[in-house]
C-alpha positions in Angstrom: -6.8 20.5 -15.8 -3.8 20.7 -13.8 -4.1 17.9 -10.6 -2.9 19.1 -7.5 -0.3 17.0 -5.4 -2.5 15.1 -2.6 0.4 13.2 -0.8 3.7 13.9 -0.6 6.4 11.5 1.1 9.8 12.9 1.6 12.9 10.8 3.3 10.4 8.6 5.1 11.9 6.0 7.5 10.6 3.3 9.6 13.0 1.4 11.7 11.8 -1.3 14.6 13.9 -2.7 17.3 14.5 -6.6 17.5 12.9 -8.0 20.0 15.3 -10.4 22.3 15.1 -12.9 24.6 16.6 -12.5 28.7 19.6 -14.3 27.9 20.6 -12.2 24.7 19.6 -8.7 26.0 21.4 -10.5 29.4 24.7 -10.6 27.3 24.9 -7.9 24.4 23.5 -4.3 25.3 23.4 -3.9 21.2 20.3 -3.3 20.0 19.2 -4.0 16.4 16.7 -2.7 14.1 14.6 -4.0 11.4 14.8 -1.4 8.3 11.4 -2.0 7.2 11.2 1.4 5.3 14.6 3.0 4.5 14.4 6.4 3.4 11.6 6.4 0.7 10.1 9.6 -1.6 7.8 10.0 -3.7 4.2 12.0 -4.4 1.1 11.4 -5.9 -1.8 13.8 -7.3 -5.4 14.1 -6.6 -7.5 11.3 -8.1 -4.6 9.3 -9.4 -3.9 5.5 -8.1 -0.1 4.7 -7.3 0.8 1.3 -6.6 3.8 0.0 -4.3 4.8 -3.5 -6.0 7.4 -5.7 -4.5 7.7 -9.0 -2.1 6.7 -10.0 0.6 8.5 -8.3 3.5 10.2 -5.5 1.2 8.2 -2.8 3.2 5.2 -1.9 1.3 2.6 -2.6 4.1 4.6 -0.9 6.5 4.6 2.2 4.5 0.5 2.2 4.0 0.4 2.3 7.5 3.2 5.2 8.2 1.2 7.3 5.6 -2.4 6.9 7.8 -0.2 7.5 10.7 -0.9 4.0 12.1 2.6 4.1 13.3 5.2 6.8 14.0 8.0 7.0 11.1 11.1 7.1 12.4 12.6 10.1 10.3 11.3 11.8 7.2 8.2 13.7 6.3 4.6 13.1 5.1 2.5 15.8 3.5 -0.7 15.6 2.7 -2.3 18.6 0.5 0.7 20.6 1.4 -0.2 20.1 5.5 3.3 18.1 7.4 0.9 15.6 9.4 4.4 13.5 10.5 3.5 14.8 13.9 -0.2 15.1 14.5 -1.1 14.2 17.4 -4.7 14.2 19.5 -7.7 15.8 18.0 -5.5 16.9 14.3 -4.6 13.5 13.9 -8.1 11.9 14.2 -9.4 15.2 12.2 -6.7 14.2 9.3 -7.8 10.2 9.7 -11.3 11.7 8.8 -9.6 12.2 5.0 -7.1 9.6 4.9 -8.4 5.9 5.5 -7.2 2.6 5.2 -8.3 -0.6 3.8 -6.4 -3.9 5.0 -5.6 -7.0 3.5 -7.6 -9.6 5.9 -11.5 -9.2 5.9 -11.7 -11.8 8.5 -9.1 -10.3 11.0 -10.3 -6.7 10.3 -13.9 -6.8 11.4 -15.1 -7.2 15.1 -17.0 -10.5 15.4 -19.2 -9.4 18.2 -20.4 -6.1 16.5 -22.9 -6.2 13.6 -22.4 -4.9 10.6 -24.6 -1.5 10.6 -22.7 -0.5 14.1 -19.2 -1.7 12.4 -20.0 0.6 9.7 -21.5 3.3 11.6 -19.1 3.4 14.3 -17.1 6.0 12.5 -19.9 8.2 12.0 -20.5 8.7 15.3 -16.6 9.0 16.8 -16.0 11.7 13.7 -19.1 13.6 14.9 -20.8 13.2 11.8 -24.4 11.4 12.3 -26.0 9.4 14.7 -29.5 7.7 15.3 -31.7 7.3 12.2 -29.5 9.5 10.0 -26.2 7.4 10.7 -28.5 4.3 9.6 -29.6 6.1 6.5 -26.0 6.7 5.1 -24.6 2.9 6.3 -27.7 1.7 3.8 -26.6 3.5 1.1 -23.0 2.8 1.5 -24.3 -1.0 1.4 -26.4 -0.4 -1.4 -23.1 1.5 -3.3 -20.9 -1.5 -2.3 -23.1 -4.2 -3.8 -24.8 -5.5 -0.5 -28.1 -5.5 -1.6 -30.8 -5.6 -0.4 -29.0 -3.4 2.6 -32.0 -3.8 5.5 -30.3 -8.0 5.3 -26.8 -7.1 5.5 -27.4 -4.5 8.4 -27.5 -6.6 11.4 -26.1 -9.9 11.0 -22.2 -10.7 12.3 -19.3 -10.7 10.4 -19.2 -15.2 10.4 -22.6 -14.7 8.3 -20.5 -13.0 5.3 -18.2 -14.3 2.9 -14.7 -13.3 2.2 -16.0 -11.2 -0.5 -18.7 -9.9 1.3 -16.7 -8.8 4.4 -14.3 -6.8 1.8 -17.3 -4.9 0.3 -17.8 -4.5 3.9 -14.0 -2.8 4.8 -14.4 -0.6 2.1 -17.8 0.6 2.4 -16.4 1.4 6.0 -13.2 3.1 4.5 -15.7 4.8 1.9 -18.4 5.8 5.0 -16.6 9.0 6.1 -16.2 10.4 2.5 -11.9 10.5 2.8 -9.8 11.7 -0.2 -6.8 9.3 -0.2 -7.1 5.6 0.9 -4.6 2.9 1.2 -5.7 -0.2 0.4 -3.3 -3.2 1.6 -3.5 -6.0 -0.7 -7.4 -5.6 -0.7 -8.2 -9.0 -2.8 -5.0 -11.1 -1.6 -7.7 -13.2 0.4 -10.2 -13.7 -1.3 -11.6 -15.8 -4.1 -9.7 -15.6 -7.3 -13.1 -15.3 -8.9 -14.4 -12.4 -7.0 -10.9 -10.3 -7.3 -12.0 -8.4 -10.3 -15.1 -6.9 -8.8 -13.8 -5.7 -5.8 -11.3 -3.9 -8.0 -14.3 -2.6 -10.2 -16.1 -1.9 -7.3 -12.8 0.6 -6.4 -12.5 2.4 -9.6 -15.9 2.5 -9.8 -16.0 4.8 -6.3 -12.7 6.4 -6.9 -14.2 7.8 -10.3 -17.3 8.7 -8.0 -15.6 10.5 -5.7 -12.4 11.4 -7.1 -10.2 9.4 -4.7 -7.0 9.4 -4.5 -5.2 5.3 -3.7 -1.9 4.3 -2.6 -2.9 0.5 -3.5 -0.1 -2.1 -2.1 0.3 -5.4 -3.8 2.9 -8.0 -4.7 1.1 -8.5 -8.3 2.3 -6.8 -10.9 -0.3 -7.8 -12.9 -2.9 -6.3 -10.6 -0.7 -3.5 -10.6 -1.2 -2.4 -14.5 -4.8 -2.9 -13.7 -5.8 -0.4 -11.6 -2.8 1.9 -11.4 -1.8 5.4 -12.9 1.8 5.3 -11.5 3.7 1.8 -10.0 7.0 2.1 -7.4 8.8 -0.8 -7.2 9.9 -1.6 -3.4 12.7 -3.7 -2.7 13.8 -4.5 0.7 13.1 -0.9 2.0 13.5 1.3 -0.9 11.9 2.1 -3.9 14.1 1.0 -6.5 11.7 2.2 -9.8 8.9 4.7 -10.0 7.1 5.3 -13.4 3.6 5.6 -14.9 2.5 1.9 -15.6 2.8 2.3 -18.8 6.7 2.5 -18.6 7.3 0.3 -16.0 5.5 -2.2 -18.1 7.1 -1.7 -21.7 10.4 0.2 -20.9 11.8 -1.7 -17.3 14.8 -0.1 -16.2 15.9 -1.6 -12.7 17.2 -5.1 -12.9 14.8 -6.2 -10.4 12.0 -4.7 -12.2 12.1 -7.0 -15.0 13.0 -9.8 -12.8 9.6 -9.1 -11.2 8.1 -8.8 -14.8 9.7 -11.7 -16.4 7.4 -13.8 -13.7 4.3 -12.9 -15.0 2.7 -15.7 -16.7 2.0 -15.0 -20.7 -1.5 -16.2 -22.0 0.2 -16.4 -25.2 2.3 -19.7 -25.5 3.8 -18.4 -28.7 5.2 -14.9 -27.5 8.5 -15.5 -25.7 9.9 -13.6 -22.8 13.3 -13.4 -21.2 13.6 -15.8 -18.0 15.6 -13.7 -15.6 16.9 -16.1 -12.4 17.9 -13.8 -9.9 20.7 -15.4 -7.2 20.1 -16.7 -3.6 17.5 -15.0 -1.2 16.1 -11.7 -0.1 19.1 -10.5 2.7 18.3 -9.5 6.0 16.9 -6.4 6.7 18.1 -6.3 10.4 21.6 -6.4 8.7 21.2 -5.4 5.0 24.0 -5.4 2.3 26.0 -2.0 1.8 25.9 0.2 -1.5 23.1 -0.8 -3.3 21.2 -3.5 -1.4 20.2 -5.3 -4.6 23.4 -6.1 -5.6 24.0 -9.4 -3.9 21.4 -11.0 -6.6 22.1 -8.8 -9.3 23.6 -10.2 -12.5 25.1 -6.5 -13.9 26.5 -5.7 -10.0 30.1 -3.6 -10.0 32.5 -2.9 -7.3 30.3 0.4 -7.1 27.2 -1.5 -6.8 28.9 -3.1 -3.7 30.2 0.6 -1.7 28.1 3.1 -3.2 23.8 3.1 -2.6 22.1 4.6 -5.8 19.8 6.9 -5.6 16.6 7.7 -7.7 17.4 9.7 -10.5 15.2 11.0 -13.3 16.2 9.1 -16.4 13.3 10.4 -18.6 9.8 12.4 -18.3 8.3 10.3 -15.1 10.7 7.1 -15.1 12.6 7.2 -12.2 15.2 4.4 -10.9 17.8 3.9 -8.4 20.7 2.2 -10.4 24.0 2.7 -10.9 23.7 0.8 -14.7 21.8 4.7 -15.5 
């Protein structure tokens, strides 16, 4: 069965003025931006889970929000099911946040501390029109219940300080999950909590993505996560997305130098199986004043005098493996 495209990201750019003291706005009238998300495409289909990989600060979380519509972009396009919702505003926009939810990274910053639980959950029930009273209590026990939180009549009313890490994640997801949406972003959704409790909460989200046929744009900065739960990975780097390609090929066939620096880092349970050691030079540049051509190339070990003038851009190398290089 053929999947139809559920989001569609075309040019999309997110640029933030740099916030100065008196005395500098006093004596230069320039302002400068931070390039957080510097002209960035691609699309994924119904049901499928594409990751964005890179650092910290390339632009990945930044993007998440843009495609909620948490922030305005600053050029480009996003569609989602073939609708432009770059410009929703009022009642459309809330009607489109209905179907397009978002998970963050910090179950302790992301739940109120003076609501409990059931009206945390519930809340969104009621502002989308959907259920109140003992219905609206009805669906937040099953959503406990389908989250692990069991028995759900104990988790109900107690405060977000009575939970675990773990627990207040089953928590923003069963929330995300509440309104019955068809494409979540999830921002590094196990980043804080326990290492032990990381692969449940990843179970837990194929395990209602299979349910309901989601569709996840899931952020991280491990790759190894990545090939977990992913159909399709784009590697971001400092803006852009320098590699996109079903996990598969990002994994066995790495094309972008920074792609197999990142891979190169992942530790190898095997001691006797070597892998290449790729160094890559100095730090991440500045993305207030980024490097011209192709902004990798002040690290890169293969960079040319093209590298340097001229910015790649993603090209189609073979069926689904797209990079931005000019070594292609």
């Amino acid at each position: 069965m053929k999947r139809e495209v559920e989001l569609k990201v075309v040019n999309l750019k997110k640029y933030f003025p740099v916030q100065k003291s008196f005395l500098e706005r006093l004596f230069s009238k320039k302002i400068e931006y931070v390039q957080a998300v510097n002209e960035i495409s691609f699309q994924v289909k119904k049901g499928e889970v594409f990751s964005l990989v890179g650092e910290s600060g390339c632009g990945k979380t930044t993007t998440g929000r843009l495609i909620v519509r948490l922030i305005d972009p600053t050029g480009g396009k996003i569609f989602f099911k073939g609708k432009d919702v770059t410009s929703l505003k009022g009642e459309s926009l809330r009607e489109f946040r209905r179907y397009a939810q978002i998970i963050f990274q910090n179950p302790y910053a992301s739940l109120n501390p003076k609501m409990r639980i059931g009206e945390a959950m519930g809340d969104p029930l009621e502002i989308h029109g959907i259920a109140t009273g003992e219905k609206k209590k009805k669906i937040v026990f099953e959503m406990l219940e389908k989250v692990g939180l069991e028995p759900a009549k104990k988790f109900y009313g107690v405060y977000p300080f009575e939970l675990s890490g773990g627990q207040r994640q089953r928590i923003a997801i069963g929330r995300a999950m509440i309104l019955n949406p068809e494409l979540v972003v999830a921002d590094e959704p196990i980043s804080m909590i326990d290492v032990s409790l990381r692969a449940k909460i990843l179970e837990l989200m194929l395990t209602l993505k299979d349910e309901k046929n989601l569709t996840y744009i899931f952020i991280t900065h491990d790759l190894a996560v990545a090939k977990y739960i992913s159909d399709w990975i784009g590697i971001m780097y400092l803006g852009e997305i320098v590699e996109i390609g079903r996990k598969e090929q990002i994994f066995s066939t790495p094309l972008h130098p920074y792609t197999k620096a990142l891979l190169s880092a992942i530790p190898v349970p095997n001691p006797k199986r070597k892998r290449e050691d790729i160094q890559l030079k100095g730090e991440v540049p500045s993305s207030i004043n980024p490097p011209s051509g192709c902004k990798f190339h002040p690290r890169c070990n293969f960079a040319t005098e093209k590298c340097r003038s001229s910015k790649p851009s993603l090209q189609l190398l073979e069926k689904d493996h797209q990079v931005a290089c000019h070594l292609f």
